[in-house]
BAFI-3210 file (N, C-alpha, C; in Angstrom, 3 decimals, decimal comma, padded with zeros to 6 digits):
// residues 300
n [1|2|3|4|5|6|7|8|9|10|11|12|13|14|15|16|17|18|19|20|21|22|23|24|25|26|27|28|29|30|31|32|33|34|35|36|37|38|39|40|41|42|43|44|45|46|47|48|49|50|51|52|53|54|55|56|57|58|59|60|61|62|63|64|65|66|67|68|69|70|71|72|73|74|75|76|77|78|79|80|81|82|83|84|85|86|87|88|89|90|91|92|93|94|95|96|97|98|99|100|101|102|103|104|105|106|107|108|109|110|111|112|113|114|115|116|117|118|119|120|121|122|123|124|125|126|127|128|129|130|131|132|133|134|135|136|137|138|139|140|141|142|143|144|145|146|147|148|149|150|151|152|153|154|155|156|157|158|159|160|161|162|163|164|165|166|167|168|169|170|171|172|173|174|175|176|177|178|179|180|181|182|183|184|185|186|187|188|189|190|191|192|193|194|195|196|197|198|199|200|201|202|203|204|205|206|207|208|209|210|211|212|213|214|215|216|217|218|219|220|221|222|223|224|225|226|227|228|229|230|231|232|233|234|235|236|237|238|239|240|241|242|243|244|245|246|247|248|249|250|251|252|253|254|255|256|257|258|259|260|261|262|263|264|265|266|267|268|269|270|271|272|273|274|275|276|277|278|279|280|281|282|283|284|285|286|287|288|289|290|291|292|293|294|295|296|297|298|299|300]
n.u [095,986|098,945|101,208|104,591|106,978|107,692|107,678|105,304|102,379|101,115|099,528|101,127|103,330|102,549|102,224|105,033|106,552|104,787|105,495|108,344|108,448|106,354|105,686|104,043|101,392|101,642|100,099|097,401|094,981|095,400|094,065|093,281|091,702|089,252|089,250|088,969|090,923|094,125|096,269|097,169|097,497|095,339|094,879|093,227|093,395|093,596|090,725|090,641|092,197|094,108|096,545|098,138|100,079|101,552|101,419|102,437|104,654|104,641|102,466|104,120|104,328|102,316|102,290|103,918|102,706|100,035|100,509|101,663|099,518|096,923|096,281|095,993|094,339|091,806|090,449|088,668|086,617|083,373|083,137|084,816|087,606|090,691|092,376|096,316|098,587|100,750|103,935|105,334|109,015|110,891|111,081|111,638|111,917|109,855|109,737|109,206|107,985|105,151|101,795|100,109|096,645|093,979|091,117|088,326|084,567|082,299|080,911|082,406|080,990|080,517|078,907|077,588|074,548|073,066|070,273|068,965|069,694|069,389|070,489|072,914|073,993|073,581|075,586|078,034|078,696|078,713|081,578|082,860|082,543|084,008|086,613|087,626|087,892|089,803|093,050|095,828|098,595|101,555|100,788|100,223|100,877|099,005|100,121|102,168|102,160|099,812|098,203|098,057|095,369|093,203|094,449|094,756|091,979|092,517|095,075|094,978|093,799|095,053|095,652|092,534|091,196|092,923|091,732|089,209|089,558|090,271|088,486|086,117|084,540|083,316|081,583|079,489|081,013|081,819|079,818|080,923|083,159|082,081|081,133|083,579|084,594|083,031|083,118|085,810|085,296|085,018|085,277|088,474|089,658|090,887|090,982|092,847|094,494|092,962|092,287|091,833|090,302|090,795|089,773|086,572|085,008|082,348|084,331|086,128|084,338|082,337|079,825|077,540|074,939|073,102|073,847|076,758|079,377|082,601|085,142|087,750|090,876|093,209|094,994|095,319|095,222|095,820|096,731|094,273|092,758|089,222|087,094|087,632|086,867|083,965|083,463|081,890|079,523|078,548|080,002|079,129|076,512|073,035|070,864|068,610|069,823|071,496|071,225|071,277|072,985|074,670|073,378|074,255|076,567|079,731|079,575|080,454|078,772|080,885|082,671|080,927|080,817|083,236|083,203|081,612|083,196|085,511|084,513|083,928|086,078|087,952|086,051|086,874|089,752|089,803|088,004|089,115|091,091|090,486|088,797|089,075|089,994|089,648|086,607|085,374|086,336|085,623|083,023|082,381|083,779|082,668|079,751|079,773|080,805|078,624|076,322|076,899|076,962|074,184|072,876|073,966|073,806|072,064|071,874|072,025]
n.v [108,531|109,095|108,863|110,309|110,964|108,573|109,090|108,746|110,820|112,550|112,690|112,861|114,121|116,315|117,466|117,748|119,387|121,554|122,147|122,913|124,913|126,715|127,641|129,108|127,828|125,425|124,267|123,803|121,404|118,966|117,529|114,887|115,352|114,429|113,749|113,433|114,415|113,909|114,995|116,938|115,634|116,839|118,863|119,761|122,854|123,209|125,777|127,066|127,308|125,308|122,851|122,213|120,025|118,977|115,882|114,417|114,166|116,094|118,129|119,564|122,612|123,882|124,961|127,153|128,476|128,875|130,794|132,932|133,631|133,696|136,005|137,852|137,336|136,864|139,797|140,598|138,751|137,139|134,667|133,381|132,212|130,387|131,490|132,044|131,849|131,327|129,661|126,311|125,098|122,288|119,213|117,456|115,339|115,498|115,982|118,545|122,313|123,409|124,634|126,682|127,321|130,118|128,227|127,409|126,869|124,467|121,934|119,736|119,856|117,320|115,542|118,079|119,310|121,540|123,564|125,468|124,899|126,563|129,201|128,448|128,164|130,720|131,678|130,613|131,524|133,986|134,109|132,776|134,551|136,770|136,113|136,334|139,008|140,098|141,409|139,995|140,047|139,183|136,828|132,779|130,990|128,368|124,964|122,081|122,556|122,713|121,106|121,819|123,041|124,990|125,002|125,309|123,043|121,003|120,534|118,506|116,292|113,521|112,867|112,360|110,723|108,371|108,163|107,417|105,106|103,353|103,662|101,613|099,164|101,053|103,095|104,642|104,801|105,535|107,715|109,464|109,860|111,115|113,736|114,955|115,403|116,895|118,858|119,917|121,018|123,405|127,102|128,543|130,237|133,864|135,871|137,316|135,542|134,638|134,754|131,475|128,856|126,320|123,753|123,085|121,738|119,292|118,634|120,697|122,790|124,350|123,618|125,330|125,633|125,198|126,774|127,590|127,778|128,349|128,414|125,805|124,697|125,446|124,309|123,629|126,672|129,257|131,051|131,172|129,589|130,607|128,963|126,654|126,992|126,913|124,622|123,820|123,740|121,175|119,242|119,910|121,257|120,299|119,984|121,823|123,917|124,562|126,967|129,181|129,455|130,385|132,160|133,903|134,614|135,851|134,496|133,598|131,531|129,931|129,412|127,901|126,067|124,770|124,599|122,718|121,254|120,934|119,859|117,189|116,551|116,431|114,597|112,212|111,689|111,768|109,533|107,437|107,218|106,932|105,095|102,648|103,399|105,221|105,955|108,211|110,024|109,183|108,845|111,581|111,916|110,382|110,862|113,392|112,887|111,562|113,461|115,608|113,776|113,282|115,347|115,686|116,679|118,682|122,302|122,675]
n.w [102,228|100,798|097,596|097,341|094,718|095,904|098,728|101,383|101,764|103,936|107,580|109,678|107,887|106,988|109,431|110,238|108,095|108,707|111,112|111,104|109,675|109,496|112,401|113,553|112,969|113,794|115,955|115,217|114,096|111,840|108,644|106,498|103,221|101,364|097,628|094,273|092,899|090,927|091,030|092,939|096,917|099,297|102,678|105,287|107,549|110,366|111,288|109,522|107,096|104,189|103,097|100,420|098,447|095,711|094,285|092,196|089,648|087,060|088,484|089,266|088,627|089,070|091,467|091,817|089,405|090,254|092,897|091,915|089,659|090,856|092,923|091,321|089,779|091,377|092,614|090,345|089,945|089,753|091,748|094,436|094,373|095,163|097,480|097,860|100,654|101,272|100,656|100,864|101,238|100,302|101,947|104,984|103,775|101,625|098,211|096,496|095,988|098,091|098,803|100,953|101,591|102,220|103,500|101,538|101,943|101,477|099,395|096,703|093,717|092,703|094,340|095,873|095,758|093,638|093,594|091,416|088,560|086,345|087,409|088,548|085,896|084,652|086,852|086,477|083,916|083,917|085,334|083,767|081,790|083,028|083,627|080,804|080,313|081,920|081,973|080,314|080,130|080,193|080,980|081,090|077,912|076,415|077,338|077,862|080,185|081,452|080,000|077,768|077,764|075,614|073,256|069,839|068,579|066,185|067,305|069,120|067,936|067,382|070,076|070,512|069,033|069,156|071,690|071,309|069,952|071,575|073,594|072,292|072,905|074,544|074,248|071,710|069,681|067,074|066,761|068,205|066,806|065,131|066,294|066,875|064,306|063,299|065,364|064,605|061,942|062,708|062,456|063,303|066,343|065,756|067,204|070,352|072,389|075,827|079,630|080,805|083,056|082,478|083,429|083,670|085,888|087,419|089,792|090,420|090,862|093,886|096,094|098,222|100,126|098,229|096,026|093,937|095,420|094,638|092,647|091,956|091,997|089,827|088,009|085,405|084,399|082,148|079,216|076,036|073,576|074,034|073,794|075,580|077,921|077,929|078,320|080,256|080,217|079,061|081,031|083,199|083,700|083,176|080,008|079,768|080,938|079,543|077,639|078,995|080,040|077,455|076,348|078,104|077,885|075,775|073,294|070,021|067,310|066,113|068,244|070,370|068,981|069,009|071,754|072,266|071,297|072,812|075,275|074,137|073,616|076,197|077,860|076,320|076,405|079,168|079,989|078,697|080,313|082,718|083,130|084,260|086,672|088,316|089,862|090,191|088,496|086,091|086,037|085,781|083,003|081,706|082,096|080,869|078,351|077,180|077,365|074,846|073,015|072,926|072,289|069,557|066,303|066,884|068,561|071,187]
ca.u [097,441|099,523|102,903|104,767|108,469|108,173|107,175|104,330|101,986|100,129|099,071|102,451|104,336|102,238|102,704|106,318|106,390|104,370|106,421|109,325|108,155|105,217|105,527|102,599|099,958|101,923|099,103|096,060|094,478|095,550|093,108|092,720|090,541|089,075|089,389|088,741|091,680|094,953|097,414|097,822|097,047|094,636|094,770|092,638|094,510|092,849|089,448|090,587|093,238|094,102|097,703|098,397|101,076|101,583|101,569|102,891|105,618|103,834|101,675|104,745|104,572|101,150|102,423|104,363|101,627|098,921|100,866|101,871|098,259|095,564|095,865|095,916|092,546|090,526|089,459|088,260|086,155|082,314|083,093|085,454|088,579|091,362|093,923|097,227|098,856|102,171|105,011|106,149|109,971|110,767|111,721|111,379|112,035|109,204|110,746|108,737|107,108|103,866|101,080|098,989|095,712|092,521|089,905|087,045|083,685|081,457|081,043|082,642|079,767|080,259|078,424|076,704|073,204|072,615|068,866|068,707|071,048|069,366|071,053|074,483|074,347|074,266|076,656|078,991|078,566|079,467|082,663|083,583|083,334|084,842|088,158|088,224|087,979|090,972|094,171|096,223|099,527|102,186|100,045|101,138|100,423|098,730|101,698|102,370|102,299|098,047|097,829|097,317|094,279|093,685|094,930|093,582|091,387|093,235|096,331|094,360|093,102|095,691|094,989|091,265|091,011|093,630|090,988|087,870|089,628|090,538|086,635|085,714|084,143|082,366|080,970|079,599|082,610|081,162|078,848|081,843|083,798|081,215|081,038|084,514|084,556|082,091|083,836|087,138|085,027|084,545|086,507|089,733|089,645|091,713|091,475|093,645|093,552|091,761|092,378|091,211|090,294|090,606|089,448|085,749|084,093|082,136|085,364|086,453|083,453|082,056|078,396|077,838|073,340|072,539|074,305|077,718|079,920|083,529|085,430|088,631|091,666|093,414|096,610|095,162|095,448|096,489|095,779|094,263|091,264|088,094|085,816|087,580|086,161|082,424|083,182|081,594|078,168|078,603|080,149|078,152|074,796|071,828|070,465|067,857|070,326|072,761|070,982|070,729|074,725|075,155|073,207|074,765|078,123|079,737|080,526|079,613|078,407|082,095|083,159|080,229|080,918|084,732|083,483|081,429|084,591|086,435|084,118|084,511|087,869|087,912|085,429|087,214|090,973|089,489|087,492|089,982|092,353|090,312|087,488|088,859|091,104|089,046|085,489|084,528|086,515|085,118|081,575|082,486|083,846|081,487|078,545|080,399|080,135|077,006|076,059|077,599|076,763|073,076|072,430|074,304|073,092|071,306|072,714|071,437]
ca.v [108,433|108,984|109,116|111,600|109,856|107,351|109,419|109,048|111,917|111,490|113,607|112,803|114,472|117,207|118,154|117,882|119,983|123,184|122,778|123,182|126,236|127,713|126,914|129,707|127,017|124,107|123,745|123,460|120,266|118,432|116,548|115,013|116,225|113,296|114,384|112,224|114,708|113,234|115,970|117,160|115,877|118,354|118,635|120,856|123,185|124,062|126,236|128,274|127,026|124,085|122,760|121,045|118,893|118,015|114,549|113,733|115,278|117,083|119,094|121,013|123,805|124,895|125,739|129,061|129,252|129,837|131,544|134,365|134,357|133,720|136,462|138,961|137,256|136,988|140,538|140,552|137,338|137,035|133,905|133,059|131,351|129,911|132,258|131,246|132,770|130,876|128,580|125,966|124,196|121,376|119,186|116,097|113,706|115,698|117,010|119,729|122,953|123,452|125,609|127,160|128,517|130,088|127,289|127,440|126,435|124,415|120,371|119,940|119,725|116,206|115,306|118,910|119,614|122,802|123,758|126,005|124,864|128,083|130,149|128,435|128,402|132,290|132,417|130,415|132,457|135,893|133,584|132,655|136,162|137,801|135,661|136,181|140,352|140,169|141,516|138,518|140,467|137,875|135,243|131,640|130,724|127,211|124,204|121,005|123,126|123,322|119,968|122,347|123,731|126,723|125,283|124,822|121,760|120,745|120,067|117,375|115,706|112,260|112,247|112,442|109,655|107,172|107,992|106,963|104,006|102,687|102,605|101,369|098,220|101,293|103,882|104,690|105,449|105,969|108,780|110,327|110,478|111,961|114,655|115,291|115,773|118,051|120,321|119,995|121,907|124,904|127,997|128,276|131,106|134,296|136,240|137,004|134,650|134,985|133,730|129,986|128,175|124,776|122,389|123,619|120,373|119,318|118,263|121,842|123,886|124,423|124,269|125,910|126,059|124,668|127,490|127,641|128,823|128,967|128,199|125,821|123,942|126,334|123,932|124,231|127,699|129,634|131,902|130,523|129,799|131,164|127,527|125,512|127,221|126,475|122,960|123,009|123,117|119,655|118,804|120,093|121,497|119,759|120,318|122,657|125,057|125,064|127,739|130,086|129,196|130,382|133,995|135,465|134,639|136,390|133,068|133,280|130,056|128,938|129,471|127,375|124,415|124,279|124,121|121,692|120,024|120,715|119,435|116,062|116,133|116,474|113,425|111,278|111,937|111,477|108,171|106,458|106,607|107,268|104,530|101,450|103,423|106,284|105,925|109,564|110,797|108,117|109,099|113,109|112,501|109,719|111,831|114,477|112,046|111,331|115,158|116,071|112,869|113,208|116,606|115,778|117,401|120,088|123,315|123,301]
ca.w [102,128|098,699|097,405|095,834|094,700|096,690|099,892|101,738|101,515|105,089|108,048|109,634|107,481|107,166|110,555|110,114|107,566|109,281|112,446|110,509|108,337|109,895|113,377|113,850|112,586|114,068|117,061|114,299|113,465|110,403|108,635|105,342|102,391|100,574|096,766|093,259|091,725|090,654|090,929|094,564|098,569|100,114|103,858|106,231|108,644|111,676|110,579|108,317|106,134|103,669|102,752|098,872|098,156|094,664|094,336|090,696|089,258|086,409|088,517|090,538|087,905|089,056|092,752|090,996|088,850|090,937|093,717|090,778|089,082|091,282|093,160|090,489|088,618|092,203|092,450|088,812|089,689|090,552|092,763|095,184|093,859|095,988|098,064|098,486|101,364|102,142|100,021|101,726|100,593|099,993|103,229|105,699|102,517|100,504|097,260|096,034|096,809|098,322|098,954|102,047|100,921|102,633|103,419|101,163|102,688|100,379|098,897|095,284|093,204|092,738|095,725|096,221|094,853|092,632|093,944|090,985|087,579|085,724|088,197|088,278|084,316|084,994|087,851|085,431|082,538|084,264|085,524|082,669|080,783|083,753|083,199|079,591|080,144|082,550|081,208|079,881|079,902|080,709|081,081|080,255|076,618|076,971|076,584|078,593|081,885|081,827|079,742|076,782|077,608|074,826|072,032|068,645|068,791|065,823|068,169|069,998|067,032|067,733|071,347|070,723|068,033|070,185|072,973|070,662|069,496|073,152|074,163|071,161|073,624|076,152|074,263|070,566|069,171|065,490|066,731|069,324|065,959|063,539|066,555|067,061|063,228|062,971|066,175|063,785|061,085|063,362|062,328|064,862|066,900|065,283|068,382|071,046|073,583|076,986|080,381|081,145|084,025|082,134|083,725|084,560|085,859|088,755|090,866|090,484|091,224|095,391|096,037|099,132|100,321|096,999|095,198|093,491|095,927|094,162|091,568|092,723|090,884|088,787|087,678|083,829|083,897|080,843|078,443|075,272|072,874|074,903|073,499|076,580|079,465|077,166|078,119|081,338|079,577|079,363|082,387|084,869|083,159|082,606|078,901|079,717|081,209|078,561|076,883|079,512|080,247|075,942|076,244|078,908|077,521|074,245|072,377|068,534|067,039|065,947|069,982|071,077|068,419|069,838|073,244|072,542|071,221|073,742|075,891|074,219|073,905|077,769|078,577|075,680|077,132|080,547|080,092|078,320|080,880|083,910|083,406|085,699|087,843|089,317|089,583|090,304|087,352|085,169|085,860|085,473|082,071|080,728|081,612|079,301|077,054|077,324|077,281|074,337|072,089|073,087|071,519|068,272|065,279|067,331|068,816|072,918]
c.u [097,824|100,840|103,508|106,799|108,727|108,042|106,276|103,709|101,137|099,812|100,532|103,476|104,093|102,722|104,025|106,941|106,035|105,256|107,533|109,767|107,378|105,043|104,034|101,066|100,462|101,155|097,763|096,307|094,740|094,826|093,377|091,541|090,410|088,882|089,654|090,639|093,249|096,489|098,150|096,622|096,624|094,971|094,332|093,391|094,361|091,612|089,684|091,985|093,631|095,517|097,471|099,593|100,762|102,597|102,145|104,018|105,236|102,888|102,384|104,892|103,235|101,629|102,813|103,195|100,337|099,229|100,832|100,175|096,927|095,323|095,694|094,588|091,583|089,785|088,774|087,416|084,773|082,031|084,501|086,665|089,971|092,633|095,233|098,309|100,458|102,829|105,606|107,110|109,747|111,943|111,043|110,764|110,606|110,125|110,165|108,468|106,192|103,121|100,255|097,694|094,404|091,584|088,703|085,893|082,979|081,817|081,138|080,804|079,478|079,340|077,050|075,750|073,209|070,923|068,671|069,459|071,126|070,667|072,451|075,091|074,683|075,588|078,126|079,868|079,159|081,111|083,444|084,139|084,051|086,377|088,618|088,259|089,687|092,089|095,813|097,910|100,328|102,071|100,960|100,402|099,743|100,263|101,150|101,821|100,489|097,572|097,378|095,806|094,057|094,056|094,320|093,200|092,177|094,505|096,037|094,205|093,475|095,142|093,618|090,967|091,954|092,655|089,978|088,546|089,588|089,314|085,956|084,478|083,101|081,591|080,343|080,049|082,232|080,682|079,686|082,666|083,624|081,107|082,416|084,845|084,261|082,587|085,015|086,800|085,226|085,532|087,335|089,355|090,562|092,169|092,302|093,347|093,704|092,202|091,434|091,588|090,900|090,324|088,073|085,017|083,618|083,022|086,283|085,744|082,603|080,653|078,196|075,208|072,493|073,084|076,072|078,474|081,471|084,347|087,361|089,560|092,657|094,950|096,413|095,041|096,226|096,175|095,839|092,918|089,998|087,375|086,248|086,984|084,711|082,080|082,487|079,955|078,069|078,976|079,358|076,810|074,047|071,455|069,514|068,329|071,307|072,366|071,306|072,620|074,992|074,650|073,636|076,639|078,419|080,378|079,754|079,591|080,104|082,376|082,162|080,223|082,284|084,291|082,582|082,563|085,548|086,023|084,328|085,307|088,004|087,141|086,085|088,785|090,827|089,306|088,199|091,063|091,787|088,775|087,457|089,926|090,545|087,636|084,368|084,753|085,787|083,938|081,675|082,625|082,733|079,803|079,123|079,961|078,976|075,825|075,732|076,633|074,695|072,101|073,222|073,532|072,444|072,122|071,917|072,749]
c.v [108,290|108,940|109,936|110,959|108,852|107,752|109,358|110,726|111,755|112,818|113,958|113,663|116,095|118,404|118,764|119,058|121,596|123,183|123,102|124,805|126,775|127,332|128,138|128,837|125,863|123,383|123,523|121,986|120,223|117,492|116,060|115,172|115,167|114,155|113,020|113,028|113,804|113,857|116,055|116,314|117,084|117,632|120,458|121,431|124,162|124,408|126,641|128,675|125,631|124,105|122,061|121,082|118,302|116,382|113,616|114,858|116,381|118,096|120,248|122,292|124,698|125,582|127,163|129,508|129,994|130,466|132,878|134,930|134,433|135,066|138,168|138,661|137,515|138,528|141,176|139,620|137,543|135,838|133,451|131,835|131,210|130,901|131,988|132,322|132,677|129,887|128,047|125,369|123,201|120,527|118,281|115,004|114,468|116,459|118,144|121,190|122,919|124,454|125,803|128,118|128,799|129,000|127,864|126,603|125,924|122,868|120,605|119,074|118,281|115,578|116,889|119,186|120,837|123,083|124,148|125,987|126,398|129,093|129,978|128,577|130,234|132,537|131,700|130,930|133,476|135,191|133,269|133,745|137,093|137,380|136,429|138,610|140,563|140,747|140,039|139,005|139,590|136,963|134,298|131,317|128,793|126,145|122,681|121,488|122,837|121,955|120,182|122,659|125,012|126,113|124,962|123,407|120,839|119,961|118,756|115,947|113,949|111,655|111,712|111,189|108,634|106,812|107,358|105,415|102,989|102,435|102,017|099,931|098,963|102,306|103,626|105,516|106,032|107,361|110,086|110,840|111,147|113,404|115,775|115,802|116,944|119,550|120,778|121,030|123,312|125,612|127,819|129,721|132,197|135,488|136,260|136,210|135,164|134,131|132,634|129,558|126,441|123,952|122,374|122,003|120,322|119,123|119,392|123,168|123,241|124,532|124,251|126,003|126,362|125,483|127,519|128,520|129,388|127,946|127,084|124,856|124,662|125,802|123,968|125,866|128,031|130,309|131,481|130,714|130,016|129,690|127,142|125,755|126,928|125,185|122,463|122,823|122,168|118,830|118,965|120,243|120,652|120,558|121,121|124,135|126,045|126,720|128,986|130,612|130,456|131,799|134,484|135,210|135,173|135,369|133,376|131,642|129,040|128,760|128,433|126,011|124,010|124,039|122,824|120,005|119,858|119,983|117,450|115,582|115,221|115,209|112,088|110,731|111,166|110,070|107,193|106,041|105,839|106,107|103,346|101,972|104,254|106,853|107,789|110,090|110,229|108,985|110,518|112,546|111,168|110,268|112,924|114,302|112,157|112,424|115,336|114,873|112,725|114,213|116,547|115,660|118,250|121,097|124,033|124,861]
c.w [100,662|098,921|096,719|096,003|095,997|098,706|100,379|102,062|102,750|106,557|108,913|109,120|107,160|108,182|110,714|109,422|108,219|110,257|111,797|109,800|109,027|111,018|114,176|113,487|113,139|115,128|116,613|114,121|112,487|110,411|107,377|104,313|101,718|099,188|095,849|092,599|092,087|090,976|092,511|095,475|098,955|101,820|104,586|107,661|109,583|110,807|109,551|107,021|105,612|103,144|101,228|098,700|096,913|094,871|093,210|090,243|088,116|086,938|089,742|090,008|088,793|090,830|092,337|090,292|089,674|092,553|093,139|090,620|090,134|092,049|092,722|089,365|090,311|092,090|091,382|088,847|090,339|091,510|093,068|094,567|095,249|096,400|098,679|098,959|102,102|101,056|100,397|101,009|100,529|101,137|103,915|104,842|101,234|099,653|096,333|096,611|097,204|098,896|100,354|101,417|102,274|102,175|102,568|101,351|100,969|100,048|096,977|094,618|092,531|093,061|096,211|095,322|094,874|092,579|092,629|089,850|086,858|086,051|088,441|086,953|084,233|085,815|087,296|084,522|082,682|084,689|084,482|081,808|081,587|083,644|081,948|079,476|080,946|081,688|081,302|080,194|080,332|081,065|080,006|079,061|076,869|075,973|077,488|080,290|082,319|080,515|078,312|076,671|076,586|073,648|070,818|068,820|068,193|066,578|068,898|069,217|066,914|068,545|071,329|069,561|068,594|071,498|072,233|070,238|070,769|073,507|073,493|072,097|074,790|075,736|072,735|070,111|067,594|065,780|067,634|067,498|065,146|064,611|066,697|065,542|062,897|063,907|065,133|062,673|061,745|062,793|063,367|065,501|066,607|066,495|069,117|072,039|075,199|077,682|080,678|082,279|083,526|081,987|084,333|084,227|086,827|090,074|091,229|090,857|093,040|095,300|097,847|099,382|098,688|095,561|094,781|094,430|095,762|093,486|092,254|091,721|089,900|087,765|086,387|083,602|082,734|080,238|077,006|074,464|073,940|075,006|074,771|077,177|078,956|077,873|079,001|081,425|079,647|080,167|083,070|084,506|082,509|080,937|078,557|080,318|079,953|077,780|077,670|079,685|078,749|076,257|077,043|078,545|075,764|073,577|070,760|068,180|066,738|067,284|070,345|070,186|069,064|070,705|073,501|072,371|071,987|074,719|076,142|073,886|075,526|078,185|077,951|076,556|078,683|080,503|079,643|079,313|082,337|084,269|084,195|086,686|088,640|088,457|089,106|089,075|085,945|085,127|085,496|083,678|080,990|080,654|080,621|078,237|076,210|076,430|075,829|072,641|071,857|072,448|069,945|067,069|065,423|068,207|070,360|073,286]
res [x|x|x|x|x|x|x|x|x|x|x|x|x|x|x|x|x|x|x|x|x|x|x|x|x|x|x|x|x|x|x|x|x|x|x|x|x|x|x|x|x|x|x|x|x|x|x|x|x|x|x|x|x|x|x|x|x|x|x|x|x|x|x|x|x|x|x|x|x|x|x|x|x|x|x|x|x|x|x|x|x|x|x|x|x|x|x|x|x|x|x|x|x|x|x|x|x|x|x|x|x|x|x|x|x|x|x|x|x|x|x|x|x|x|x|x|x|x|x|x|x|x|x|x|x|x|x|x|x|x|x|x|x|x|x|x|x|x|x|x|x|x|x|x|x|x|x|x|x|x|x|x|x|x|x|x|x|x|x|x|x|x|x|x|x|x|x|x|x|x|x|x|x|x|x|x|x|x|x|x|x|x|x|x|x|x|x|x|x|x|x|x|x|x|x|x|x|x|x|x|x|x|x|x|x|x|x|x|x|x|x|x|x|x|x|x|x|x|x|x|x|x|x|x|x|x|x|x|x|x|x|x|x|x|x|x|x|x|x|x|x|x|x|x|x|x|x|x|x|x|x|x|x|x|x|x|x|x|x|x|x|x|x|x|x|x|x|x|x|x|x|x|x|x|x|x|x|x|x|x|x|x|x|x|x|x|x|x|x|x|x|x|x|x|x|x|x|x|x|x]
***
């Protein structure tokens, strides 16, 4: 159960909701979707369909967004990204829009074991460069809407030094700042920019019979510096994959020092906020951390 202004977010209302609007699904089972993320209520709907309900007011942009884009990147994509097949109003005291998507089968990789990392570092890699080939044409420029995903590292550079000072009591903050330094050197990216997933972390990726089975989350979408989507080297991959992650992708060495900065941008941002209020996210971005600070001065 959640709230979104002061409404309960609940199975209740769910229901209410489809009979209202979609009274063709109004005889499916509603269930809820247990989930670490912060943004929207998931709920399962019947077999073969899932409802979201943003839950904060900052993340009602992404309902348009990924109604518009997603289904103009999926068949461009080597794994399975989220189809959204219905828009529901806004109605029985909820005040937003919301989404109907095709169920995707599979345990966020939180929780699901990766038999084979090699092999998701590949099935990553082609994911990642298959975004960034896409045609960008009216794509959103990264802003507030996607949390600024995409933008010069530079731009961060406050947030990310307010975040190092805040753990100053949980991490080593000296050695987070000599790395964050050293990403800051990187050239910027002069390129055009390339679509982004954002937010590639384990609470966003499906593992499905030990293998990666799709890619899910897309409210940081945007189109922007290529380094972010790098970042999930350090999220999700073990240190003996990373490499395998780096050759099948076209990153030159400046692209692969940003993403490592983006990377700990992303665990710094995170952990500072997210370290006594939500455990799962905590542990996602302090292993980041971890990651990231553990290979410094060498180039996995």
């Amino acid at each position: 159960m959640t709230q979104a202004n002061g409404r309960t977010i609940d199975v209740t209302l769910v229901q209410r909701l489809i009979e209202a609007q979609f009274p063709q699904w109004a005889d499916d089972l509603i269930s809820p979707v247990e989930t670490s993320g912060t943004d929207n209520a998931i709920f399962r709907l019947g077999e073969d369909l899932a409802v979201r309900l943003p839950r904060v007011e900052w993340a009602i942009g992404q309902v348009e967004k990924e109604q518009q884009w997603l289904p103009r990147l999926a068949p461009h994509l080597p794994l399975p990204i989220p189809a959204p097949i219905a828009i529901g109003q806004p109605g029985e005291g909820y005040p937003w829009h919301w989404s109907v998507y095709r169920w995707l089968e599979g345990e966020n990789a939180i929780t699901g074991r990766i038999d084979n990392p090699d092999q998701a570092a590949t099935s990553l890699a082609q994911f990642v460069a298959a975004m960034q080939r896409i045609d960008t044409a009216g794509g959103p420029a990264p802003g507030p809407h996607n949390s600024g995903r995409g933008v010069p590292l530079a731009m961060r550079d406050q947030a990310v030094r307010s975040a190092i000072s805040s753990t100053r009591n949980l991490l080593d903050t000296d050695k987070a700042a000599a790395v964050w330094e050293a990403a800051l050197q990187a050239p910027v990216w002069e390129g055009a920019g390339v679509w982004l997933h954002g937010d590639l972390h384990p609470g966003n990726l499906l593992v499905a019979q030990g293998e990666l089975s799709a890619v899910i989350d897309f409210g940081t979408l945007g189109v922007g510096d290529p380094a972010c989507d790098l970042m999930v080297a350090w999220t999700l991959l073990p240190a003996e994959s990373r490499s395998v992650f780096r050759a099948a992708l076209p990153a030159d060495d400046a692209t692969w020092a940003r993403g490592r900065g983006w990377a700990l941008s992303f665990g710094l941002l995170a952990y500072a906020y997210y370290h006594d209020k939500n455990p799962v996210l905590a542990h996602i971005s302090r292993r980041t951390i971890d990651e990231v600070l553990a290979e410094h001065g060498g180039d996995r």
